[in-house]
C-alpha positions in Angstrom: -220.9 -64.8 245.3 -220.7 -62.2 242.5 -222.8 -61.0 240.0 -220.7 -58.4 238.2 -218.2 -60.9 236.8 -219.2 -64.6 235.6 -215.6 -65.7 234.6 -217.0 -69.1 234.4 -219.6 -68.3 231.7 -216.9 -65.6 230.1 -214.3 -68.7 230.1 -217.1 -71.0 228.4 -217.8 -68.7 225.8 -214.4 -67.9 224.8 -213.4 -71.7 224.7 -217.1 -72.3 222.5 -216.1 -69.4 220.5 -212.8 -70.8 219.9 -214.2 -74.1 219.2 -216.6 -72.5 216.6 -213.7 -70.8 214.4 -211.8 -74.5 214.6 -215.1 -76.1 213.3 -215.5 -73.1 210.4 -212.7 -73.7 209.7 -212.4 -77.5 209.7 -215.7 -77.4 207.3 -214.4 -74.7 204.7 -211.0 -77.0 204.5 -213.7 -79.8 203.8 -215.6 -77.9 201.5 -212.7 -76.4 199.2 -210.3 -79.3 199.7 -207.6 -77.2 200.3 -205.7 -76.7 203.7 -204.9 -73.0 202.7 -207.4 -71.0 201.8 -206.8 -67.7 202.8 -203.5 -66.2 203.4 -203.8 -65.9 207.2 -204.0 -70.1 206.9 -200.1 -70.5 206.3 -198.6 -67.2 204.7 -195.3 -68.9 204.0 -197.1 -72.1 202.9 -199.5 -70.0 200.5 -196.1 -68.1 198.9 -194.5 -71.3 198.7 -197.4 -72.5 196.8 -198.0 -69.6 194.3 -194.6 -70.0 193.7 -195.0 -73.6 192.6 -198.2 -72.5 191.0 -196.8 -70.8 188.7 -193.7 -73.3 187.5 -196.5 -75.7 187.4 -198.9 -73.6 184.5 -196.2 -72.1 183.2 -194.3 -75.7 182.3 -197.9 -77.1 181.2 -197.8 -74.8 178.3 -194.4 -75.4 177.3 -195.7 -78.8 176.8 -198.5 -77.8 174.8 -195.9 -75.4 173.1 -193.8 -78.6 172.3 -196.6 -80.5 171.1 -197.6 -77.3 168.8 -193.7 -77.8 167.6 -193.7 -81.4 167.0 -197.4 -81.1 164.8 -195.5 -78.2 162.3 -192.4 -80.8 162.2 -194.7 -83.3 161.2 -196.5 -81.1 158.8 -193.3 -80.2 157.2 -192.1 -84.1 157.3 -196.0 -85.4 155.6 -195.1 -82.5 152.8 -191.5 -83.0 152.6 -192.4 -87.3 152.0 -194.4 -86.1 148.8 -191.5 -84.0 147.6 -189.5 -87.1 148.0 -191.7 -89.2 145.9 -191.9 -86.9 143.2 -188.2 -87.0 143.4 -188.0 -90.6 143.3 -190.2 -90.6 140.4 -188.4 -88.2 138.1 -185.1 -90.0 139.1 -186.8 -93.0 137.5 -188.6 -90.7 134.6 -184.3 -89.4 134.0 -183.3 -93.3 134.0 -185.7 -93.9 131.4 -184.5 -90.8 129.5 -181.1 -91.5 129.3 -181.6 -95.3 127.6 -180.4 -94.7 123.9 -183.7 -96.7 123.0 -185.7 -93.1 122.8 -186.5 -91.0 120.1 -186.7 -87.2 120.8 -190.3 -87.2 121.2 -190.4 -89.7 123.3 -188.3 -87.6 126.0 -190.4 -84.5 125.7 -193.1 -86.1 126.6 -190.9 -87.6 129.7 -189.5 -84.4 130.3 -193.4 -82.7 130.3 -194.3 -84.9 132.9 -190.7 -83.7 135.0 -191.9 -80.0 134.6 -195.3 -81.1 136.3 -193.6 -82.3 138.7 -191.6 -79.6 139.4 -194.4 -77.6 139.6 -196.2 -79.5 142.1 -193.0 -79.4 144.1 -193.0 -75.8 144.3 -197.0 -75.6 144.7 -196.7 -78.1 147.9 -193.6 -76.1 149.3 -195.8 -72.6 149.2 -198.5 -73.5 150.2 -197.8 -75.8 153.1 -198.4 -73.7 157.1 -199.1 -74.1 160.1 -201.3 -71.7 161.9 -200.9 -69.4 158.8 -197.1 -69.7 158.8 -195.2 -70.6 155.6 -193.0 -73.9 156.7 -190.8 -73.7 153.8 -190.2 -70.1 153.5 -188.6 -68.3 150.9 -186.4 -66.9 153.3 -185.4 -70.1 154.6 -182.4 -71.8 154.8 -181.0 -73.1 151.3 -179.7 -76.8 152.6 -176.6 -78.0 151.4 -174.9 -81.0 151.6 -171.8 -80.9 152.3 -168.5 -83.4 152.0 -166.5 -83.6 154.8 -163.0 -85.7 155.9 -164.1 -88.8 158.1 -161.8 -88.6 160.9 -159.8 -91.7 161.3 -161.7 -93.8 163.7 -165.0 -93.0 161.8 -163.2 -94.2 158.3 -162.0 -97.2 160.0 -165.1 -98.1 161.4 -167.4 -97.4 158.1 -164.2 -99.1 155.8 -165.0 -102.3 158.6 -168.7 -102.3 157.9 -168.0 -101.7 153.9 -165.8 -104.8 154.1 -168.2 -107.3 156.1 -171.0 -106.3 154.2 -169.4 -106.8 150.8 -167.5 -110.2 152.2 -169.4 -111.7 154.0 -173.2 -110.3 154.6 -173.9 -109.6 150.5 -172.3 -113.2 149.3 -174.5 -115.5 152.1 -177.3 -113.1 151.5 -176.7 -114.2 147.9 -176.0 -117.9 148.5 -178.9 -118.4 150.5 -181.4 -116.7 148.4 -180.5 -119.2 145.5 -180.0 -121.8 147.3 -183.9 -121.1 149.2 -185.4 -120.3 145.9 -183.8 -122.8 143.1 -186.1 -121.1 140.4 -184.2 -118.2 140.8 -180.6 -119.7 141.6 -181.0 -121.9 138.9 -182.0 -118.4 136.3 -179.3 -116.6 137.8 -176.4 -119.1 137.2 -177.4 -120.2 133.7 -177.3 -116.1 133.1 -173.3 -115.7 134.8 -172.4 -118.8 133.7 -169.8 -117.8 131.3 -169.8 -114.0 132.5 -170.2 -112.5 135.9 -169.7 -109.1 134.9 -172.8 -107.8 134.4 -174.2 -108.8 137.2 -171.3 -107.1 139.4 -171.9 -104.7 142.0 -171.3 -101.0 143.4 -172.0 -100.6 147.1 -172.5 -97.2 148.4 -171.9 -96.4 152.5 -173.5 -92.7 152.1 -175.6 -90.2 154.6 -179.4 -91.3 152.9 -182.0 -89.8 155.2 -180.3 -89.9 158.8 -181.2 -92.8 161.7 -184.2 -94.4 161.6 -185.4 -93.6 157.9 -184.2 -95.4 154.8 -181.7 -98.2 156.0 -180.7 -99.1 152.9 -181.6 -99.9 149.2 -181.0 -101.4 146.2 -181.7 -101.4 142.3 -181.0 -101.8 138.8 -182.2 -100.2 135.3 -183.2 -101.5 133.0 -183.9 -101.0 129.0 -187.5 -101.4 127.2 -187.7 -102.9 124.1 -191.2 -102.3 122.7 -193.1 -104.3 125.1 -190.2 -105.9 126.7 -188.0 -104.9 129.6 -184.4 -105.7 129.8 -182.2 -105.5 132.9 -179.1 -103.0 132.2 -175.7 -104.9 132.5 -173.8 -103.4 135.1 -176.3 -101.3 137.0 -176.5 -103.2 140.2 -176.1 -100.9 143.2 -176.5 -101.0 146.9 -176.9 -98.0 149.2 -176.7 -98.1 152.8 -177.2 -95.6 155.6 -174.0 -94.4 157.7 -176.0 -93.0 160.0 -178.0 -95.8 160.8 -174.8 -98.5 161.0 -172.2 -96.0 161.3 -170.1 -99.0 162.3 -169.9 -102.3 163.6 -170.0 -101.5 167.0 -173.5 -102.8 167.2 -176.1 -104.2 169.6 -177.7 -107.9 168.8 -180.8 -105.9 167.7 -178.8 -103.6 165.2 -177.1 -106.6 164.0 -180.3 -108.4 163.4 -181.7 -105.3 161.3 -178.5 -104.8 159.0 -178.7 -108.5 158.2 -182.0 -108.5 157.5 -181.9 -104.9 155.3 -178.9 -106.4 153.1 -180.8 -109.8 152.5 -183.8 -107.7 151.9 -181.9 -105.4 149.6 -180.2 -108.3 148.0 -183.3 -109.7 146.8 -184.5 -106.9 145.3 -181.1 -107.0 143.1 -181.6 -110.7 142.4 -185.1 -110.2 141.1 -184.6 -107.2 139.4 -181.8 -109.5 137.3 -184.3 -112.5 136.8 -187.4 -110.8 136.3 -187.1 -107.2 134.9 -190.8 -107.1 133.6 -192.3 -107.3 136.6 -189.5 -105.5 138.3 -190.1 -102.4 136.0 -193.0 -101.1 137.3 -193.2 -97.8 134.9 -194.9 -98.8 132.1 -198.1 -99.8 133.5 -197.8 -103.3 132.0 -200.1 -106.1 133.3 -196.8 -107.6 134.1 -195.9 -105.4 136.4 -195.5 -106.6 140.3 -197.1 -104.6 142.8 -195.7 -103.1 145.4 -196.7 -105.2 147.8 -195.4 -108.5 146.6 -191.9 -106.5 145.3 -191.5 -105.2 149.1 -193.3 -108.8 150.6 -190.9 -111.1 148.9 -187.6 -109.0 149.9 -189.2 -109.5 153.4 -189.5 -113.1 152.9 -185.9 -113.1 152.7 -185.2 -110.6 155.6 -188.1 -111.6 157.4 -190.8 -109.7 158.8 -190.5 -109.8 161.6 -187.0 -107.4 162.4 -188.0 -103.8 161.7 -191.1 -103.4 164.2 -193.8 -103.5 161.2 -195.2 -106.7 162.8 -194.0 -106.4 166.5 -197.8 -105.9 167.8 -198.9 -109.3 166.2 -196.0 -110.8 167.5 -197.1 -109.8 171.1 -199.9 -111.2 170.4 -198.2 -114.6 169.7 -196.3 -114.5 172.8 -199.9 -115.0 174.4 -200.4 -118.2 172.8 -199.6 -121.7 174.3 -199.2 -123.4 170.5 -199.6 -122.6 167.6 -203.3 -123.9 167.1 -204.4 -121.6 170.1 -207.2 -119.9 169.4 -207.4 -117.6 172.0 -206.0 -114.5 169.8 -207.6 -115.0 166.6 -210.2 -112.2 167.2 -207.3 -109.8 168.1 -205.1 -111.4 165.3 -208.4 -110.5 163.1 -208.6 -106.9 164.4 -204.6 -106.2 163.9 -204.9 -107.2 160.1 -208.0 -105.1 159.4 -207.5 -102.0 161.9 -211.1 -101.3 160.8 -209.5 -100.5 157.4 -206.6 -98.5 158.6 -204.2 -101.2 157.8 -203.9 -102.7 154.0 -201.2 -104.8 152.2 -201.0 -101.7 149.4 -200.5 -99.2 152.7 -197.8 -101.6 154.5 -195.9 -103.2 152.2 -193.3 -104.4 154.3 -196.1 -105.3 157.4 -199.2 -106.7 155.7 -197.4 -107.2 152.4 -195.0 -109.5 153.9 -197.9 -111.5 155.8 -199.7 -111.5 152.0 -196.7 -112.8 149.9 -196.2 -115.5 152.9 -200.0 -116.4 152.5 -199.5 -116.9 148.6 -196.3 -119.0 149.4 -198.7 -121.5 151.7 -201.3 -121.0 149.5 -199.0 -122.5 146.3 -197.1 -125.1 148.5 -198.1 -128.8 148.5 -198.0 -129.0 152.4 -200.1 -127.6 154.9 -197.9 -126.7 157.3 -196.4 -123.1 158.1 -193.0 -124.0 157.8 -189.8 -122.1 156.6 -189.5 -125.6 153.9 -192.9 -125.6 152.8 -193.0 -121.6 152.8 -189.8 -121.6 151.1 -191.2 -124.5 148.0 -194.6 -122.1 147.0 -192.3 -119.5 147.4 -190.1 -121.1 144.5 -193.1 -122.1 142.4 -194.2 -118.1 142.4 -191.0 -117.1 141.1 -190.3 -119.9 138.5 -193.8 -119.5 136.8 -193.1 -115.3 137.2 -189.4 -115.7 135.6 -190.7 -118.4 132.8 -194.0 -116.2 132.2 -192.7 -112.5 132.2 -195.2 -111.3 129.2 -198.2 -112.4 131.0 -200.3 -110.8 133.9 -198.8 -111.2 137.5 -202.7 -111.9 138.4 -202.8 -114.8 136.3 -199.7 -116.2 136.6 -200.2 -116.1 140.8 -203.8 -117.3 140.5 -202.2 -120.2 138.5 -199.8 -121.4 141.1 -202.0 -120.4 144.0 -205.5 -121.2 143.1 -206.6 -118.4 144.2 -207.7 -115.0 142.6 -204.6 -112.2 144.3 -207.7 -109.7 145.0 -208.8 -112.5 147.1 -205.6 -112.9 148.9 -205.1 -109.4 149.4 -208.8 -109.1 150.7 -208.1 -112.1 153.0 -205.3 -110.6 154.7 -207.0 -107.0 154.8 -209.8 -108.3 156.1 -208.7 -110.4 158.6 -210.9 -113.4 157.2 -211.4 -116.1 159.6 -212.7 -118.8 156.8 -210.7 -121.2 154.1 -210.6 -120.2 150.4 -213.3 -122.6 148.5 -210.9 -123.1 146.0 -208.6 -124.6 148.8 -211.2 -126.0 152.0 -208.0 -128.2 153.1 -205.8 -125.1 153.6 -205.2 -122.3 156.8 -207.5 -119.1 157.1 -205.4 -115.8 156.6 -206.1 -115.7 160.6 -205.0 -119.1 160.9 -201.9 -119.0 159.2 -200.9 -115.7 159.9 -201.6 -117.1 163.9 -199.1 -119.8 163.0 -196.7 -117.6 161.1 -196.4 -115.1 164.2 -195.7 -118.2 167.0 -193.5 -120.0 164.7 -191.6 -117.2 164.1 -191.1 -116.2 167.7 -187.4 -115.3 168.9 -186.5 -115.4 165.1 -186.7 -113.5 161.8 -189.4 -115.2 160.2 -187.1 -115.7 157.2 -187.3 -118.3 154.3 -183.5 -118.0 153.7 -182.9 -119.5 157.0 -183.1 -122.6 158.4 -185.8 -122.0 160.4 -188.4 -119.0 160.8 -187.0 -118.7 164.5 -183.2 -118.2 163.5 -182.5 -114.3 164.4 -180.5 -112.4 165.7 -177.0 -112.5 164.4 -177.9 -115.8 162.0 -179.8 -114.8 160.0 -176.9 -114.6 157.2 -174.3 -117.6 157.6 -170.6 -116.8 157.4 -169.1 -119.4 155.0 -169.9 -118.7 151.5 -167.1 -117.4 149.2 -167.5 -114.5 147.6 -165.6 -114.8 144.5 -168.0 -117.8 143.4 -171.2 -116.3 143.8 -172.7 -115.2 140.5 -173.5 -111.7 141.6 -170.4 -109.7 144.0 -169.9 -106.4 145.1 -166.8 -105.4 142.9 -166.7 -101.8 144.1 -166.9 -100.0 147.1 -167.6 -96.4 147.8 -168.1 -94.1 150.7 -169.0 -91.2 151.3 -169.1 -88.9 154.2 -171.1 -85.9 154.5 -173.5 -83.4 156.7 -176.4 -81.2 156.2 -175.2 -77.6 156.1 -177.2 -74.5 155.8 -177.1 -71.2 153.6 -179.0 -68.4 154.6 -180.0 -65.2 151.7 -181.7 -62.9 154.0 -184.0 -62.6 156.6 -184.6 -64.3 159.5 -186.5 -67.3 158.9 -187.1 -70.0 162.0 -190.0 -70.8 164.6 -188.5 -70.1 168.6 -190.5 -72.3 170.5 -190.7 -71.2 174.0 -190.4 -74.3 176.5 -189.7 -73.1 179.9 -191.1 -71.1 182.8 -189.3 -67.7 183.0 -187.6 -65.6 180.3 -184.9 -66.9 179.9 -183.3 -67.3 176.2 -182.9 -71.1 177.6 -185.7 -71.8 176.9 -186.2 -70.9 173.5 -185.6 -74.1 171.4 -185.3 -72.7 167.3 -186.7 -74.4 164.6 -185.0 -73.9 161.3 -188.0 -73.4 158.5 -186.1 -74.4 155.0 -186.7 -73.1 151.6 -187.3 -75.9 149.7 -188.1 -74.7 146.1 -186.9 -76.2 142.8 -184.3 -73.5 142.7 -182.8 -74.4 146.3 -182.7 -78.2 145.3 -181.4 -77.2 142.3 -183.3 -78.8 140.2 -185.1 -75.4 138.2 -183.4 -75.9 135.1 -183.1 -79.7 135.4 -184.4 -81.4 132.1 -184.3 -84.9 129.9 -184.7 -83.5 126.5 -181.6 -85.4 125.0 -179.7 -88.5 125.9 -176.9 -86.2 127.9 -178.8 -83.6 129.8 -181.1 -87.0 131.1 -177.8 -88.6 131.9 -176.7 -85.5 134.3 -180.6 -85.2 135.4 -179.8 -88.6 136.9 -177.4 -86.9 139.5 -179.0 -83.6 139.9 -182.3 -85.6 141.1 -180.1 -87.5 143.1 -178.8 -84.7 145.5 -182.1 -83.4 145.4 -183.4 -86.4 147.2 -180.3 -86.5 149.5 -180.9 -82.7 150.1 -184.6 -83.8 151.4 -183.1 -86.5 153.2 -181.3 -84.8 154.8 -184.0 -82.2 155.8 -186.3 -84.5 156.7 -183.9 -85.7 159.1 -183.3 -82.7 160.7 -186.8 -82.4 161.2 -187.0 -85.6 162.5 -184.4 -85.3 164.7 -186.2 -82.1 166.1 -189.7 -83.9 166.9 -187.9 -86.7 168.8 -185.8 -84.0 170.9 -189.7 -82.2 171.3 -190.8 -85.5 172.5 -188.2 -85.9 175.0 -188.6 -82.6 176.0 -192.0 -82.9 176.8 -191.5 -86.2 178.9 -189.3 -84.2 181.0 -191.6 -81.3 181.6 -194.2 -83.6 182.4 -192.5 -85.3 184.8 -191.2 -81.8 186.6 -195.1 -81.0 186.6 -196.4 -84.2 188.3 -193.8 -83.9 191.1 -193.7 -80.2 191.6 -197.6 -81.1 191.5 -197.4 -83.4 193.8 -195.1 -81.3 195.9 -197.9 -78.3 195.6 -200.7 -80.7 196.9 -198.5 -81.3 200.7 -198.4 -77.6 201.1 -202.2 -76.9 199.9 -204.3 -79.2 199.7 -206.5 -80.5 203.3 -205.9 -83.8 204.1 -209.5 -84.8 204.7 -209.0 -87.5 207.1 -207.3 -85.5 209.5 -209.7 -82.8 209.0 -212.9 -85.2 209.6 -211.4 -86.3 213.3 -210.7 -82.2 214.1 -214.3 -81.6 212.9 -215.9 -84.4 214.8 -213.6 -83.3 217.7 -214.7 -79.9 217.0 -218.3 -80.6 217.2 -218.4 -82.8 220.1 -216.6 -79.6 222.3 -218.9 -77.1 220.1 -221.6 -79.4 222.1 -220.3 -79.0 225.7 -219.6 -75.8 225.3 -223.4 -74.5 224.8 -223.6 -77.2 227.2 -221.3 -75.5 229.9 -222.2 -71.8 229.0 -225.7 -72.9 229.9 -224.3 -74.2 233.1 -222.5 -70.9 233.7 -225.2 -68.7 233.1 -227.4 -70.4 235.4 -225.4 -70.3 238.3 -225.8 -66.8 239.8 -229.7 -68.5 239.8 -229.0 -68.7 243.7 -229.3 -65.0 244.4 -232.4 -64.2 243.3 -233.1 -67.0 246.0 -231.1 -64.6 248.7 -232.7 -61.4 247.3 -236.7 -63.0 248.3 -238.3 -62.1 251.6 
């Protein structure tokens, strides 16, 4: 027996001292929620980790960096929109200008509202930044547009889509729409009944505004005679978009949105030939058709339902079990109203569409939401609109309706759940727009065909002749060209950086544009005679193209942001997740080494006690 060395009680307080690191450190694990927390923990684990760290912040504000770059694309897109109306506008203000009909005077005054323009143009192109810097610098690129050789399998494929769209989509698009609406069919053959001519037209297969803007359109001019408007003979002219049906090489869905856009864009040209007062929407004439019902009716031809304006409401219908469910008539409601964010006047081709179907049920004899019975108040619209052109579009709608168009408008707006006095025995705008959406699923929702669920590639038919409809595509051009830049001086771009390390990589430049009268080249551009309104016609032109094609540049850029922030979001969730295994404490494993740690912390002080109590026994020898 020994009392110099009590390896027993030394062993127990090594093992309890032991046992008390493990349970500090098993509690500050629990505590932090990390598994390293000090470099000693796991040194190559904690480098590893930095490591990741870093990639991980770093890559988080290259995504906020790419948002930052898609919100000044957007900017520059919201300004460049109003530069394009103001465009639009003075190419109509230069159509006007260039009618023989005018006096002098009356194209100065034209020509003062141009210059306003103009001016505005310039003003919105200064003064529009982000974060203090000038979008549309002076020292920007001067965007050209510039003509270029189709190589042979591009001409081959645009010369394919020229021909079935002039043979076969533009005559059944034409066919059916007179056939659907006999008011106008019956107008339109007593017009070309002893002379097509006038009515024959060009169509263009031109860059517009790139893929996914303008698909397509189609006009007329027309002359003013005092109070009335005339329709121009020989002015007919369809545009549409290479870039968005570069060729025929399409999907069902691409199909099913070119045969919707040329029926669209055809009726626009049938109605600007059968009703140019209302068409002519620049004289502020009661007459006039808003834009709404212009852009509704074309819909009603091409349906609504193919370009993605209505696609929530028709998820909506896919809910439904018939078409007199109920069950989504409060979500229908919301949709229509968007607590004010949505309005026919704001989405013509959405809302305006359901309006101009409402006021074709509204005018029909029957009560049910049928392509038939859509298709006969349709046809009562138009006829009292093409045999009433001086009077109000109000009043001549409210006559074949019953119903006041505020009311209609506000219905749809709204989201009203309650019949029109006027007509108890008819639908709600809920209602039939409940109906509309069901009956219409898997289809267009199209009056010209058979049935509002005909999509797809059917919506146009395939057998009418071209050479005996009253209105034909006599000409064909195309036209192939790119955006190209000039630069005068200076450097004049945003680098957004979107990456980690320094790399030049990951610097993604964003070309800023000078977008000035004098780069659109439309400075000097005026309609103070009959000629220089004539060429004003062509120099607006190209400066809308010129925009185009800018605003597709930018638009191009903010879906390759978006992408590019999809991606770096996705490398920072998994190198997150890849971060968390090396640092962060898994707590249930670290609540069975704490309660493992606390039951030997307990026998421990338990044996130490024991161990310093047993050289007890000689004190015992050491008594007398």
């Amino acid at each position: 027996m020994v009392i110099q060395h009590n390896t027993n009680a030394s062993n127990s307080s090594r093992m309890y001292n032991l046992t008390s690191d493990s349970l500090g450190k098993s509690m500050e694990k629990l505590s932090s929620g990390y598994r390293i927390n000090r470099a000693a923990d796991d040194a190559a684990g904690l480098s590893i980790s930095e490591k990741m760290r870093r990639q991980i912040r770093g890559l988080n504000q290259a995504s906020t960096n790419s948002g930052d770059g898609i919100s000044m694309v957007q900017i520059a897109d919201g300004a460049l929109n109003e530069v394009h109306d103001m465009l639009q506008r003075s190419n109509e203000l230069a159509v006007q200008a260039a009618n023989g009909t005018l006096s002098d005077s009356d194209r100065k005054n034209i020509n003062a509202e141009i210059i306003k323009l103009k001016d505005e143009i310039n003003s919105i192109t200064a003064r529009t930044k982000f974060n203090d810097i000038p979008i549309f610098s002076k020292d920007g690129y001067v965007p050209k547009l510039k003509s270029i050789t189709a190589s042979s399998s591009q001409a081959t494929a645009v010369e394919k889509l020229a021909t079935k769209i002039s043979d076969e989509y533009f005559p059944n698009a034409v066919s059916q729409i007179l056939s659907a609406f006999p008011s106008i069919g019956n107008k339109v053959n007593e017009l070309a009944a002893t002379d097509k001519t006038p009515y024959d037209t060009k169509l263009s297969i031109e860059y517009i505004d790139g893929v996914y803007g303008t698909l397509a359109y189609m006009g007329a001019r027309f002359r003013i005679y005092g109070s009335k408007q005339e329709f121009v003979s020989g002015s007919l002219g369809m545009t549409v978009d290479e870039a968005d049906f570069p060729s025929l090489n399409l999907t069902e869905d691409q199909i099913q949105e070119l045969e919707s856009t040329i029926a669209h864009e055809t009726m626009h040209g049938v109605m600007d030939v059968v009703m140019p007062s209302g068409m002519y929407g620049d004289d502020g004439s009661a007459s006039d058709m808003p834009k709404w019902f212009v852009e509704g009716t074309a819909q009603l031809a091409g349906g609504g339902f193919t370009t993605g304006w209505n696609d929530s409401l028709i998820n909506r219908a896919k809910s439904l079990t018939s078409a007199t469910d109920t069950s989504q008539d409060s979500a229908i409601a919301a949709y229509l109203s968007q607590g004010g964010d949505y309005t026919v006047d704001s989405r013509p081709y959405g809302h305006g569409y359901l309006a101009s179907a409402y006021a074709s049920y509204l005018a029909a004899d029957g009560n049910e939401v049928s392509a038939g019975n859509l298709r006969s108040g349709a046809d009562k619209i138009f006829g009292a609109l093409i045999e009433k052109q001086d009077d109000s579009f109000s009043s001549v709608v409210a006559s074949q309706t019953g119903v006041d168009v505020s009311s209609i408008v506000n219905a749809i707006n709204t989201g009203s759940t309650a019949a029109f006095g006027e007509k108890p025995d008819k639908l709600s705008a809920v209602e039939f727009v409940r109906q509309l959406a069901y009956n219409s699923l898997g289809g267009a929702g199209s009056l010209i065909a058979d049935d509002l669920k005909i999509g797809g590639t059917a919506i146009l038919g395939d057998t009418a002749d071209k050479d005996t409809q009253p209105i034909r595509i006599t000409n064909v051009e195309k036209k192939f060209s790119k955006l190209e830049n000039t630069m005068p001086g200076g450097t004049a771009n945003v680098a957004l950086h979107l990456g980690t390390d320094a790399d030049q990589t990951n610097k993604l430049e964003i070309r800023l544009y000078n977008m000035s009268c004098e780069a659109l080249t439309i400075d000097t551009t005026e309609v103070l005679t009959e000629d220089t309104a004539t060429s004003a016609i062509d120099e607006f032109g190209n400066a809308i193209r010129l925009v185009s094609g800018v605003r597709s540049y930018f638009g191009a850029m903010q879906n390759r942001l978006e992408h590019t922030i999809k991606n770096l979001d996705n490398v920072v969730e998994n190198t997150d997740a890849a971060e968390s295994r090396i640092r962060d404490a898994d707590m249930a494993d670290e609540m069975v080494n704490l309660s493992k740690d606390k039951i030997l912390a307990q026998a421990g002080e338990s044996m130490l006690a024991q161990a310093n109590s047993s050289t007890d026994g000689v004190m015992a020898l050491l008594q007398f």
